[in-house]
C-alpha positions in Angstrom: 104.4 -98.1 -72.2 101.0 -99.1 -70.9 100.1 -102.6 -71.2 95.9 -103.6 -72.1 94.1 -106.1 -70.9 94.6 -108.5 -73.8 98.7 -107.9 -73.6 98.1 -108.9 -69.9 96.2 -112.1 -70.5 98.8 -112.8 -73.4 102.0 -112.3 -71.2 100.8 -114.4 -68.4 99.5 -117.3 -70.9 103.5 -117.2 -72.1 104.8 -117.7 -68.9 102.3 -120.4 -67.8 102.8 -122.7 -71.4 106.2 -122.8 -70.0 105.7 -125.1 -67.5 102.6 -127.7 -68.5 103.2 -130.6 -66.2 103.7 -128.0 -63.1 100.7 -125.8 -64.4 98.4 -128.9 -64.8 99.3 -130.5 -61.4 98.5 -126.6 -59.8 95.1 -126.6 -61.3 94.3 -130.0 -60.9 94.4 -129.2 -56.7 91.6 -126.0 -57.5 89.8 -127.7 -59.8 89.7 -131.1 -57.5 88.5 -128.3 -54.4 85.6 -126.8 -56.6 84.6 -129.9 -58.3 83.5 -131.4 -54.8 81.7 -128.2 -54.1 79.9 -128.1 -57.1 78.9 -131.7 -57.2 77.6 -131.7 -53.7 75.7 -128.6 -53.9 74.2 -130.2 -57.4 73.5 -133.5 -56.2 71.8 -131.9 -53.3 69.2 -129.5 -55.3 69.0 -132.4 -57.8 67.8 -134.3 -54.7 65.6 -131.5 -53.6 63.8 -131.3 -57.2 63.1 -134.6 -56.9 62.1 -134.7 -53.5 59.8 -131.9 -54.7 58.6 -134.0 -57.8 57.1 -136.8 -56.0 55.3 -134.6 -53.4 53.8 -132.8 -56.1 52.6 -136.3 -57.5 52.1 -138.0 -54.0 49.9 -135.0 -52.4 51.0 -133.3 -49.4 47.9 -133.1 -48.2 47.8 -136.5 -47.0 47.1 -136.7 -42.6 47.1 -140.0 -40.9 45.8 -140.3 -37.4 46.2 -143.3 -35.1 46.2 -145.1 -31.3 48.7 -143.1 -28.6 48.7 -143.4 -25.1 46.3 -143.2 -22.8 46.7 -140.6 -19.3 48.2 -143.9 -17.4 50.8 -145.0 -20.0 48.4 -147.8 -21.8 47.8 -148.2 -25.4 44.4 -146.7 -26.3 42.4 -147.6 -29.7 40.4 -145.6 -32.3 37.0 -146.5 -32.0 35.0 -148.4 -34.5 33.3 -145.6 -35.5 36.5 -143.3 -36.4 36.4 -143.9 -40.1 32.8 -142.4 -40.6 33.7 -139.8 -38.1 37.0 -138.3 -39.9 34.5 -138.7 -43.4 32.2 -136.2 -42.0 35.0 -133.2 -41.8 33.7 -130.4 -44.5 36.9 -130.5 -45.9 38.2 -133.8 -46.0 37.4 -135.7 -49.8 39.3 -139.2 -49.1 39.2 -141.4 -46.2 40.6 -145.0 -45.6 41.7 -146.9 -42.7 43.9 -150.1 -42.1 43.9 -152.1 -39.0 46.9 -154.6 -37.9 46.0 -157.6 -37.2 47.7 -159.3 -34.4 46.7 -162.4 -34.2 48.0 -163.7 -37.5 51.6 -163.4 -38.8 52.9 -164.9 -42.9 55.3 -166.8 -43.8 56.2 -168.5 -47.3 54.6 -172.2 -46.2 53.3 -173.7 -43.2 56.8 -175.5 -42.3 58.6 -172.3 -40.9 58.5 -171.4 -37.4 56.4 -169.1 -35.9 59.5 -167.3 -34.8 60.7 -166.4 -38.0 58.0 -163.9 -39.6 60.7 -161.6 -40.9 58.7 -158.4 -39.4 56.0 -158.5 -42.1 53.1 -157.0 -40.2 49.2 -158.6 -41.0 47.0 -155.7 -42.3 43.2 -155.2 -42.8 42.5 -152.8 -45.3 39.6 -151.0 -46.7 38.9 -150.9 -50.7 39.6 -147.4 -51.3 43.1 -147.6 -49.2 45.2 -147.1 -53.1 43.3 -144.3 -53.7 43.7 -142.7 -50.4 47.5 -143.4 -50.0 48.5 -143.3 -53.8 49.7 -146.6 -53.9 49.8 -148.6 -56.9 49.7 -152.5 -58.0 53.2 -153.4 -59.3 51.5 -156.8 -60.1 48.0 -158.3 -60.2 45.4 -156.3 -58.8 44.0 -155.1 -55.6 41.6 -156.6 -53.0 39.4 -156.9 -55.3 36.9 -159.7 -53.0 37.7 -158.9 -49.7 35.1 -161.9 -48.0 37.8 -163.9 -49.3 41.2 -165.1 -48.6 43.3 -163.3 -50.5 46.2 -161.4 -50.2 48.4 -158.1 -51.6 52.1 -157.8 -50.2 54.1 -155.2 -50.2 57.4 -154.2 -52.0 59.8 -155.3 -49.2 56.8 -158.0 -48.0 57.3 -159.8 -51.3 60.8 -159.6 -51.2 61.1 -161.3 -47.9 59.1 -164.1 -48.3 60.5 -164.5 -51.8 57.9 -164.0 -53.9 58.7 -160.9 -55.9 56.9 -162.5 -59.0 54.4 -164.7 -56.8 51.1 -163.5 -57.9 49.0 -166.6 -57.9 50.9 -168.5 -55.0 49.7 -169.6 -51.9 51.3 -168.1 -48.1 50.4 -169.4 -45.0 48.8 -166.1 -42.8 47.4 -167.1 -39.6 47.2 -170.6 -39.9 45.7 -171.4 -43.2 46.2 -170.4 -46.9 45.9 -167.0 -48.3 46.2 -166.5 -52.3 48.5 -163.8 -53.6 46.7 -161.3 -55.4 48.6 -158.7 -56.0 52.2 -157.1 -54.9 52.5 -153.2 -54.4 55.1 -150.5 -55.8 57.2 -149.3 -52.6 54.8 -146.4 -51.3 57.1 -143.1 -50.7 54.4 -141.5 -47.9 53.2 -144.6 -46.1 56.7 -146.7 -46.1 54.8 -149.2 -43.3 52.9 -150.6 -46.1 55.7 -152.2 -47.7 56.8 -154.7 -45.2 52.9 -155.6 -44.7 50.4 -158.2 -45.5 47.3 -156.2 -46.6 44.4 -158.9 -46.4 40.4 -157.6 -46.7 38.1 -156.3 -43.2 35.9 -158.4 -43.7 38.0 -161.9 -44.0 40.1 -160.6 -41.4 37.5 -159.9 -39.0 35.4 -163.7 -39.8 38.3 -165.9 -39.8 40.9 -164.1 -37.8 39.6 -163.2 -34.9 40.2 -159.3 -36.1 38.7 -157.2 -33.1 37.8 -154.7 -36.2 39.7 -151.3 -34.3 41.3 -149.2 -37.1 44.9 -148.8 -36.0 45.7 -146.5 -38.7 43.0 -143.9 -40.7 44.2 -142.2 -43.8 42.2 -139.0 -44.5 43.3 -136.4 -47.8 42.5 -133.1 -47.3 41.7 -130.0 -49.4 45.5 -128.2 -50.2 43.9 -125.3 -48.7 42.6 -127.0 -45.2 45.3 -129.3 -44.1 46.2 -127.3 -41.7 42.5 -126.6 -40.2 41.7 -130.9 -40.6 45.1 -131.1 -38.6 43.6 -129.3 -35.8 40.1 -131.1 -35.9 41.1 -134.8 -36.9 42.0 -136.3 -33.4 38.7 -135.0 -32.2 36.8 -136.4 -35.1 38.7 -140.1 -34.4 37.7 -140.1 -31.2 35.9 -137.3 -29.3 35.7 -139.0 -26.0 40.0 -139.0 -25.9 40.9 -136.7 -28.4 44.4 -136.2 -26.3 44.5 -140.3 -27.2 45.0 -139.6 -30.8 48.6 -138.7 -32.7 48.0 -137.3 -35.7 51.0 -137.1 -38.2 51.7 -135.8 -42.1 53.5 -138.1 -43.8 55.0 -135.6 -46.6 57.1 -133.7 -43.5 58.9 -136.9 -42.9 60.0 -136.5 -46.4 60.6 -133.2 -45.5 62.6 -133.9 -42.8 64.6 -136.5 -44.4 65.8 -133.6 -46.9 66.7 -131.3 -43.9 68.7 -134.1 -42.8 70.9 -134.6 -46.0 71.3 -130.9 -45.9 73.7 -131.2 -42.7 75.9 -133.7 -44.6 75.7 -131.3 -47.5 77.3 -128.7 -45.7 79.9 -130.9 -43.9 80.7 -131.6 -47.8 81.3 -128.4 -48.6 83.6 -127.9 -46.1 85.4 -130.6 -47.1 85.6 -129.4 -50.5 86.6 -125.8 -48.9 90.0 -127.8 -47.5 90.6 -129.1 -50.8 90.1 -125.5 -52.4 92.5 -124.2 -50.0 95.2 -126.8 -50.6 94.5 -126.1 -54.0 95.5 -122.5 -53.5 98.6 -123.3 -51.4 99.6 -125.1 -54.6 99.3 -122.3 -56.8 101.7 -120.1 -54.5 104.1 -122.4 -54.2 104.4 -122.9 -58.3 104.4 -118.9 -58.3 107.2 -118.9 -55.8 109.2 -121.1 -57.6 108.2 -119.4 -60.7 109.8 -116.0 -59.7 113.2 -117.8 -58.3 113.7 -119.7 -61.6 112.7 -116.7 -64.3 115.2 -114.1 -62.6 117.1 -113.3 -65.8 113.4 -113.3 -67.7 112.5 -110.2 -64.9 115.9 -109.0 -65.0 115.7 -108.2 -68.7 112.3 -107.4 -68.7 113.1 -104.5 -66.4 116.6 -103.3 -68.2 114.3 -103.2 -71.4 111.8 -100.2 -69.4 108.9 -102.9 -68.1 107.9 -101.0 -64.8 107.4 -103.0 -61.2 103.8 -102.5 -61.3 103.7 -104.1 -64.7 105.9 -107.7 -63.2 103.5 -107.1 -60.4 101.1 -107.7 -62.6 102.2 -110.2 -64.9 102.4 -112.6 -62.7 99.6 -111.6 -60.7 97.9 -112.7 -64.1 99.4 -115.6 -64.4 98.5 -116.8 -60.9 94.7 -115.6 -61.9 95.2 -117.4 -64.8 96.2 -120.8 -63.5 93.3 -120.4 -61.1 90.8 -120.0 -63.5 91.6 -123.0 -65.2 91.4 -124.9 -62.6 87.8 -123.2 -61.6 86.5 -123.9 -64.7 88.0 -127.3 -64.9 86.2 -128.3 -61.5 82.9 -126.7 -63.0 83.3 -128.9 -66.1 83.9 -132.3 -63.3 81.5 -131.3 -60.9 78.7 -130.6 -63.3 79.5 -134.0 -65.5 79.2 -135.9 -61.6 76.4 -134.2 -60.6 74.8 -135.2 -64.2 76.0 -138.9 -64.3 75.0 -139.1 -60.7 71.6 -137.8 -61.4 70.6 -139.7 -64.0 71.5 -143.5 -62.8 69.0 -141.6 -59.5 66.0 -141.1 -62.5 66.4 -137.3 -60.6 66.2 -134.0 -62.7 69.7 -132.3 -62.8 70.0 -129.1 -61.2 72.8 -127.2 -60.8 72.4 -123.9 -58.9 74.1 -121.2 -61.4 75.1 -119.8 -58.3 77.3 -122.4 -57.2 79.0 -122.2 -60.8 79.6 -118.5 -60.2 80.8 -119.0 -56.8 83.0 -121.6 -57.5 84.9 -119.4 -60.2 85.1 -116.4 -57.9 86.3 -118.3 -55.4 89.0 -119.5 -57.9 89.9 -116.0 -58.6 90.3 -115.3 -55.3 92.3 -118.1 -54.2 94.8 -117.0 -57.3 94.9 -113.5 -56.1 95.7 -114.1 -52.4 97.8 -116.9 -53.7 99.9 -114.8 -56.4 99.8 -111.4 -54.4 103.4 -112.3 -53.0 105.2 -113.5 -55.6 104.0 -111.0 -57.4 105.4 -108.4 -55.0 108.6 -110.3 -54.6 109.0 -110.3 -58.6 108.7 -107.0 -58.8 110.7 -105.7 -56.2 113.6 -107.1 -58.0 116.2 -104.7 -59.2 117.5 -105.6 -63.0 121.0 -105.8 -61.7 120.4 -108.5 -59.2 118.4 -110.2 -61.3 120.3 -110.4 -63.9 123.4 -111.6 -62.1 121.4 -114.4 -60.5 
């Protein structure tokens, strides 16, 4: 008698509600193995959407151009007339520039030390530089009278000299008293900004001694041209040393950041690979120990006509079948991490449908290779010697 699918499936469910604890501990090694897999490869694309969500807000048309080296090794400047210059580019629609200030450092009153500035760099900034840079004003507002002496920190700035709330408060930046204006929301594509003091030209240039160089020019370009301003922008800044100019795009930082997590994603995965195969070690060693106990069971099986192929094939299924359950169990965990994990990140959840189908067929294959010798072992048993085991 020829036994269907169904009769398959049904025969190697018996022999696997046999043994729950055994069966459970099996599965729990495959479903452990593809759960890792799963959640990594989830929590990576989840990372990737939302990496790809706050370019698409950000702009990745964004190009920044700056001070290098001169031909002997010294630090070279933009000239006072880069700004305008980078403006008149056919393509370019935003330009802003920021210039550091080094003669000034901030600290939280006038009774710290000049050692102790905490890094938080002294910026002049233009009125437009939010709009260039997509910034925005967590608190207060911008530079709104930049003749006077006022000041917006950012993020990490604020945090530092422990003001996170301290709109309206007083810090001492270069030797007298600068009013809080405002405090920034971390900017994503110009990170320097956060750790920086952003005071107005003109205040800085009257009663800082600012020498009024732009160290840094912002400059948003058509999607279309980037590449083209790219090419032309360090002559623009300053055509008398245009090999004096670096000019950078702050959205392949982000870029490469991602590129980056995608090493540790595949390390990962090859951890989760080891724990898949130890998974599958399991399984043969429950289906080993399966045939040795369940003699008689093959025994009378075969006095009563059942064929080798079809005890090959029973526990073949059964192998398949405690494989799969653990597959799908790991789908269920992995896809519930990569979820939880997501949302306390504020990330879209994405979980690649291919890594859900190649996590179960990787499952079924484990239980195949895994079961393909007990399977043979079971059925080359004669009924005779199994019965007088």
């Amino acid at each position: 008698m020829r036994l269907s699918f169904w009769d398959v499936v049904r025969v190697g469910g018996a022999g696997l509600r046999t043994r729950p604890l055994r069966v459970f501990l099996s599965a729990l090694g495959i479903a452990i193995g593809i759960a890792a897999m799963v959640s990594v490869v989830g929590i990576s694309t989840s990372s990737r959407a939302q990496l790809d969500r706050e370019l698409a807000a950000l702009g990745t048309n964004l190009l920044t151009a700056g001070p290098g080296k001169s031909f002997f090794g010294d630090d070279s400047h933009l000239p006072d007339t880069a700004e305008a210059m980078v403006a008149r580019i056919g393509s370019v629609t935003d330009v802003s520039a920021t210039g550091r200030v080094t003669t000034a450092r901030v600290y939280r009153t006038d009774r710290i030390p000049d050692a102790e500035s905490g890094g938080i760099a002294v910026l002049a900034a233009r009125p437009d530089l939010p709009a260039t840079v997509g910034m925005t004003v967590r608190d207060g507002t911008w530079l709104t009278a930049p003749d006077y002496p006022t000041v917006v920190l950012g993020s990490r700035a604020a945090t530092l000299l422990g003001m996170g709330a301290g709109v309206g408060l007083n810090v001492w930046l270069g030797n007298r008293w600068f009013t809080v204006v405002g405090i920034l929301d971390p900017v994503p594509l110009v990170p320097e900004l956060d750790s920086a003091a952003l005071i107005g030209w003109p205040v800085a240039v009257t009663a800082l001694g600012f020498d009024g160089h732009p160290t840094t020019i912002y400059s948003r370009a058509r999607d279309d041209a980037v590449t083209a301003v790219a090419g032309v922008l360090a002559a623009a800044a300053n055509p008398s040393a245009p090999n004096e100019v670096q000019v950078s795009r702050p959205s392949d930082a982000l870029a490469a950041r991602q590129a980056t997590d995608e090493a540790f994603v595949g390390l990962l995965v090859g951890l989760g690979a080891v724990a898949l195969l130890v998974g599958g070690v399991g399984v043969a060693n429950t289906m080993v120990i399966s045939v040795l106990e369940r003699r008689p069971e093959i025994g009378l099986r075969r006095s009563l006509g059942a064929t080798r192929g079809q005890i090959r094939v029973q526990f073949l299924a059964e192998s398949l079948l405690l494989s799969a359950l653990g597959g799908l169990g790991g789908i269920g965990l992995g896809s519930a991490v990569t979820l939880v994990y997501a949302f306390s990140r504020d990330w879209p959840t994405v979980v690649p449908v291919w890594a859900l189908a190649g996590g179960l067929a990787a499952t079924l294959v484990i239980g195949a290779v895994a079961g393909l010798y007990p399977a043979m072992r079971a059925a080359r048993l004669s009924p005779t010697e199994a019965l007088s085991s």
